[in-house]
N, C-alpha and C positions, 0 to 999 in steps of 0.2 A: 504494500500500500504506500501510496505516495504522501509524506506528511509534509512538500513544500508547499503548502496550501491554505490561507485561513480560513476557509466555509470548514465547518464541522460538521461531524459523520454523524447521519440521522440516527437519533437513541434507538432504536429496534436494529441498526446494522455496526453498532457501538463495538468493538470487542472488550469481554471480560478482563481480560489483562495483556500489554505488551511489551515484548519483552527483548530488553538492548542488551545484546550479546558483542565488546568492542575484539575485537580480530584480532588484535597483537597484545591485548590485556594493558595497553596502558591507561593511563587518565583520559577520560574525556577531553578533546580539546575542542574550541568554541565553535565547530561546525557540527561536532558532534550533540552539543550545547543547544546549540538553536536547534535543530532535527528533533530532540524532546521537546524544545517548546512549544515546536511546528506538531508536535504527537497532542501534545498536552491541550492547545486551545482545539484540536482536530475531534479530539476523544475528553470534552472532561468528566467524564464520570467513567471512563476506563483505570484500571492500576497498571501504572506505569514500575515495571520492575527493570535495574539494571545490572544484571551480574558479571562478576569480576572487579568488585570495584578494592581499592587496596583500603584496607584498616586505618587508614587517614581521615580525620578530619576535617579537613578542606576541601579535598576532591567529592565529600559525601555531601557536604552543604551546597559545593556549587549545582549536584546532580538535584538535589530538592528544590534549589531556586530556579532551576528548569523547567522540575515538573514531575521530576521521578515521584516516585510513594515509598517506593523497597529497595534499598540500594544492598545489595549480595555479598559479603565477603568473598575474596577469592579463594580460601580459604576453606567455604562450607561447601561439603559433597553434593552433586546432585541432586539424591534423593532426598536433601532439603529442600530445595526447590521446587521441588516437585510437589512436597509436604504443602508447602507454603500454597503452593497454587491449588489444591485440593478443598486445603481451608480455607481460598477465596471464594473457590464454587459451594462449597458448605454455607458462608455466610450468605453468597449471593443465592440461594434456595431456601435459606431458613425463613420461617415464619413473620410475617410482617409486624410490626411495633403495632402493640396494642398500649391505649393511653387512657385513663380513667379520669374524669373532669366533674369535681367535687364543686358547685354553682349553682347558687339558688337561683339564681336570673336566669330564666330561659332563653334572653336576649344573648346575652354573652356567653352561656354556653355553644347557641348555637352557631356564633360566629367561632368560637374556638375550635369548636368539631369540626368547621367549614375549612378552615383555617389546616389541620392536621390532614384530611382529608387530603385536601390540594396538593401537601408532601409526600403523600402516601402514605399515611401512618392510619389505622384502623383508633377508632375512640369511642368512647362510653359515656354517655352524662346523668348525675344524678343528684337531683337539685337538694334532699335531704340526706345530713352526713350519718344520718342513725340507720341508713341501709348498706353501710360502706362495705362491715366485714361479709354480709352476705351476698354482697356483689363481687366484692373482692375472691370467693372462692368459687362464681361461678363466670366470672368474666378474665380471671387471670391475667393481670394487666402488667405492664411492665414498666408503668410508673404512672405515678399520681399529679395531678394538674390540681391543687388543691387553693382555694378561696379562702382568704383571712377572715371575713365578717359572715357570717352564715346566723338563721335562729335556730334554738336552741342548744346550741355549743359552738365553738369556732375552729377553726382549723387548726389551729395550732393543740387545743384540746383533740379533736381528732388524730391527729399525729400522736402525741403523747401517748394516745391509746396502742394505736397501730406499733409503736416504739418497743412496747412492752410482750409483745406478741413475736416469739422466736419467726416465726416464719415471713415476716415483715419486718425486720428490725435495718436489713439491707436494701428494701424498695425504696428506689428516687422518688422523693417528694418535694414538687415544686411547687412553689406557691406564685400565686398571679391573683396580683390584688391591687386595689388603688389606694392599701394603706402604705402613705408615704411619710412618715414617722420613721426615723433609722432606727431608733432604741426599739421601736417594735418589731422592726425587721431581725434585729441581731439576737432579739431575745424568740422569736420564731427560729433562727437556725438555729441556738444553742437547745431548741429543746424537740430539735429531730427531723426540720425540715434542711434541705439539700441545697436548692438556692430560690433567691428571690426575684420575682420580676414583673413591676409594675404597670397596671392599667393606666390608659391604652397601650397594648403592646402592641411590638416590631413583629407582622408575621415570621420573617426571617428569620430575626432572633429566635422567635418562640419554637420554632421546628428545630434551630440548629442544637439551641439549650437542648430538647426532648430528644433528638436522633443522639446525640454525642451523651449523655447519661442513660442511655437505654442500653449504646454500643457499648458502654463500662459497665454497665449492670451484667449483659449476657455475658460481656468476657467474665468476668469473676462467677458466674453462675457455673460455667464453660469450664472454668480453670479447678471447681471444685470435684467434675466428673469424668475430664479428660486426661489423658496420659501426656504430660509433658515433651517426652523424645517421641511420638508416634500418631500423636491423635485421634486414637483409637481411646475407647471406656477404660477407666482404670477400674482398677482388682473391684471397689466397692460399687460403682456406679456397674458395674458387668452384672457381678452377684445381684444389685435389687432390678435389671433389667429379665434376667432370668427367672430369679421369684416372682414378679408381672407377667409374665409369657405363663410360667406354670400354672397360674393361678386363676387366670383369666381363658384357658387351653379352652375350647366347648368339649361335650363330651365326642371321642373318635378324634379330634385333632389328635394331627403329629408333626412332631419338628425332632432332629437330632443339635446333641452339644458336641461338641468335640473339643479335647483337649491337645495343646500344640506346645512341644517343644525342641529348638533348635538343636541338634547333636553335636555335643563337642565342645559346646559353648566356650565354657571355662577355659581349652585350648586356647580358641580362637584367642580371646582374654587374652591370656601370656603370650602367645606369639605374635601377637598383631597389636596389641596396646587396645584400651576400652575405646579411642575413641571409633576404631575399626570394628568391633564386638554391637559399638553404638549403631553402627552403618547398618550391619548386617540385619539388627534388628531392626532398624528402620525402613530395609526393601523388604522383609516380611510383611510388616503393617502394610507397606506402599502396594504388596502384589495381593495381599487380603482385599483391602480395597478394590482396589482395581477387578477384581474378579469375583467377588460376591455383589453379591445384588440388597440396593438399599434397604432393602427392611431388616436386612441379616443383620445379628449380632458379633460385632468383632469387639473385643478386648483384647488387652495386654493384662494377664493375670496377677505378673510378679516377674521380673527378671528374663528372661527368655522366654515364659512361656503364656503361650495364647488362650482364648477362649473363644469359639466360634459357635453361635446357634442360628441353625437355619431350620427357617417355618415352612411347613407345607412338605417334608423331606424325612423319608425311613433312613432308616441308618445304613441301606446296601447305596442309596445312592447319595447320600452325604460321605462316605468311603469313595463314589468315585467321581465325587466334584471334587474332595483334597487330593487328592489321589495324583488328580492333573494340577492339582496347582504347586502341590509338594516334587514334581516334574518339572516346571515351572522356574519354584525356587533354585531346586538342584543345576540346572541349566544358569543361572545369575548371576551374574560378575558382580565381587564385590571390589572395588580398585581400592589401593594402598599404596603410598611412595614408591614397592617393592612391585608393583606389578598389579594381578588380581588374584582371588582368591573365591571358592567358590563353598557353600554350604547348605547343609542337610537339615529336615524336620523331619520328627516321627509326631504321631497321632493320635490320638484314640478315639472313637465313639459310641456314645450311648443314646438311646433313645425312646421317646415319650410317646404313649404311655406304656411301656414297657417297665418304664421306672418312672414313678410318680412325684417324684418330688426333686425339686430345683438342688437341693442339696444332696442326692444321692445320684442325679444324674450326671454333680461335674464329677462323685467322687467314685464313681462307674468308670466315666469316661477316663479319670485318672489310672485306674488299674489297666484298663486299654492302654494305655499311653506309655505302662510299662512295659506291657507283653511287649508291644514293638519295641521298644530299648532291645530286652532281653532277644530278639528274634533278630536284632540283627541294626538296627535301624534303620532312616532311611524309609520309613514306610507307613501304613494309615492300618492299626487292628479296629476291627468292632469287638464287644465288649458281650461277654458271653454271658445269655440271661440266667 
């Protein structure tokens, strides 16, 4: 695509992310400079990534006042990249911002709703705050649009409430009011509200304030259930996605788990240094992905080893969906200053209802996971009922 251009690429033919790869790994120099600006006014609501960029300073600022978004150490393995871009399309499919607008005036709620609308954000209004928690657990919002003067209690009492409740004590709570009193405003944030911002509001502002505390809300929401080096469920968020599935199963559903661990591991460890061990486990996650289908359950259990549940699926052919991708793996270059390096998963499976419960099906699947060790590894056992 041509980015000498200043008309901008219509939003439905927009790309998801572009990505400057420079030819001989040096700095950017100012042709290359302009060419992201030329991307940047072309595409702006694309992510501008540049990989290879040197661990400096300077050369990373001058790529952001261009236009970049992600500037790439030269330094981090592919399968970071790769990562990264995964969890661009992740965030760009997630669910849209939902926004709760606590407002007794009908008038101003419905400009505000109008108002979020316009930016795309999904919103809720409810002109009495004494219906708050029972909206709040059926509307599930991802932050509060809350009014200082309301009757019978005020927002700020509202808040207090909501404060006191584990499961709300992290919801962003803005307030949008026309009380312009500072000592009112500071003693509202000091007793739970996020930030403040007065009537008449800046549409602009108002969207930017709500998108940018909703995007720090779901990361931390994000960071409490995903695996750090992989992206995939960690150990706890895997285990209560599995007790959901089980629990929720109709009668005659069936899904297989399978348990997955790298062979060798501990090797690789000592001979190649963790941050190579790091790699390895991260083109596992990246070829899990890649090859299961979204409703599937992939985790990272603990250290090497996986946990995959797939719905809809007996355990002869959840054996021989890993089967090919444990094929897959063994075939994948891991590269290292020394060259490359390639590496093994064995497997195990069990499956439901054959074994009824979320906790004996991973610890099924684990005894599976053994026999392969012992048989050789390298390989995917089913788990013998």
């Amino acid at each position: 695509m041509d980015w000498d251009t200043e008309s901008a690429v219509e939003p439905g033919q927009a790309p998801l992310a572009v990505l400057f790869i420079p030819a001989d790994g040096a700095a950017a120099g100012a042709a290359e400079l302009a060419r992201i600006s030329a991307c940047r006014r072309a595409c702006p609501a694309s992510q501008l990534f540049y990989l290879g960029v040197a661990s400096v300073i300077d050369p990373i600022v001058a790529l952001m006042r261009a236009g970049i978004d992600v500037a790439i150490p030269s330094d981090e393995q592919p399968a970071m990249v790769v990562n990264r871009l995964l969890d661009l399309i992740q965030t760009e499919e997630q669910e849209r911002y939902r926004v709760l607008v606590v407002e007794d005036s009908r008038v101003a709620a419905t400009l505000i709703c109008r108002t979020l609308t316009e930016h795309g954000i999904d919103s809720h209004a409810i002109a009495d705050p004494s219906q708050l928690l029972e909206v709040l657990q059926s509307y599930r919002p991802d932050l509060i649009l809350m009014d200082m003067h309301m009757p019978r209690f005020n927002g700020v009492e509202a808040t207090r409430v909501l404060r006191q409740m584990s499961a709300y004590q992290t919801l962003p709570i803005v307030y949008l009011s026309g009380e312009s009193n500072i000592g009112m405003q500071v003693e509202a944030l000091r007793l739970g509200g996020d930030q403040f911002l007065i009537k008449p509001f800046n549409p602009v502002l108002l969207a930017a304030v709500v998108k940018t505390k909703i995007a720090r809300f779901r990361d931390m929401q994000r960071s409490t259930r995903i695996d750090g080096l992989t992206g995939l469920l960690n150990h706890s968020a895997a285990k209560a996605r599995l007790k959901a599935m089980a629990e929720s199963a109709a009668p005659g559903e069936r899904f297989s788990v399978a348990m997955i661990d790298i062979d060798h591991f501990k090797a690789i460890n000592d001979t190649y240094g963790h941050p190579v061990g790091d790699q390895v486990i991260r083109g596992l996650a990246w070829l899990l992905k890649a090859r299961l289908r979204e409703g599937d359950l992939i985790g990272r259990y603990g250290g090497e080893e996986f946990i995959v549940a797939l719905p809809g699926t007996d355990a002869v052919l959840a054996q021989t969906v890993l089967d090919r991708i444990r094929g897959d793996f063994a075939a994948l270059p891991h590269t290292h200053p020394g060259g490359a390096l390639y590496a093994t998963f064995s497997a195990g499976v069990a499956a439901w209802p054959v074994i009824d419960s979320a906790a004996a099906l991973t610890e099924t699947a684990d005894r599976a996971l053994l026999d392969a060790k012992r048989l050789g590894r390298n390989r995917v056992e089913i788990a013998h009922s």
